[in-house]
C-alpha positions in Angstrom: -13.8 2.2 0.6 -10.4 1.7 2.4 -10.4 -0.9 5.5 -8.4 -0.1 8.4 -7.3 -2.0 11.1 -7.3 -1.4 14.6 -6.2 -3.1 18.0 -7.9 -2.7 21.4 -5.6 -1.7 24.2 -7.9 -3.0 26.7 -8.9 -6.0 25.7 -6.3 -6.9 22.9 -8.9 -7.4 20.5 -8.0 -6.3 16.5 -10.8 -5.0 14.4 -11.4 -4.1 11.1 -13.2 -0.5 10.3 -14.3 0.8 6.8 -14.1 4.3 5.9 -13.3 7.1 3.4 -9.7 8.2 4.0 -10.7 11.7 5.0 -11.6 10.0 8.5 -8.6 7.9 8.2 -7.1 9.6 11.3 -10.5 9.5 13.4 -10.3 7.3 16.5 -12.0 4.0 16.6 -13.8 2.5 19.2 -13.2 -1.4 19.3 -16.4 -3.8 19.2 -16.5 -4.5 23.1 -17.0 -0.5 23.2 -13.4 0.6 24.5 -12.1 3.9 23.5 -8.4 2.9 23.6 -7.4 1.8 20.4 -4.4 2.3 18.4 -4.1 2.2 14.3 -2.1 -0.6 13.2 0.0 -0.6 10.2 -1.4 -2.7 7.1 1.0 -3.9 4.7 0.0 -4.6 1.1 0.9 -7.5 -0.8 1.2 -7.0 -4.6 1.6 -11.1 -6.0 2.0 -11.8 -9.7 4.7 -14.1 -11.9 5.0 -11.7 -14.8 8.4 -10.0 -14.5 9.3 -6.2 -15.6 10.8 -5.7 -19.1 14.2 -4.8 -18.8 15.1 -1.2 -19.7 15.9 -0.5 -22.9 13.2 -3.2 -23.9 15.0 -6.1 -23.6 17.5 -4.7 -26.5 21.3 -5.3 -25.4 22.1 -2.7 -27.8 19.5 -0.2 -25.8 17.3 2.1 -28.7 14.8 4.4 -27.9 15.2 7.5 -26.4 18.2 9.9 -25.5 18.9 7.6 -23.3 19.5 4.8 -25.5 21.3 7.2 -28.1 17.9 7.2 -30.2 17.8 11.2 -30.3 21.6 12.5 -29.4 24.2 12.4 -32.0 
């Protein structure tokens, strides 16, 4: 289930709140019981040392696909 975060205008508090995306959009109150909250933006990190093949495959000469002259001629 998606967590969402949230940030008291009252008390400046930030909160967490799980729940299906259908209610993404639903107002939330914050733990101290305060209605005005806004919806913060999350950004999501996507890590990893593996790098992308290059196109073609790696092959300077490119192959595969129209593209790469496999099918046009």
């Amino acid at each position: 289930m998606p967590r969402y975060e949230y940030r008291c205008r009252s008390c400046g508090d930030t909160f967490e709140v799980n729940r299906p995306m259908a209610q993404s959009s639903d107002p939330a109150n914050c733990p101290a019981g305060h209605e005005d909250t806004v919806k913060l933006l999350s950004a999501v990190a996507v890590g990893g040392t593996k790098s992308a093949p290059a196109p073609g495959g790696g092959n300077p000469g490119g192959g595969g696909g129209c593209c790469g002259g496999g099918c046009c001629g």
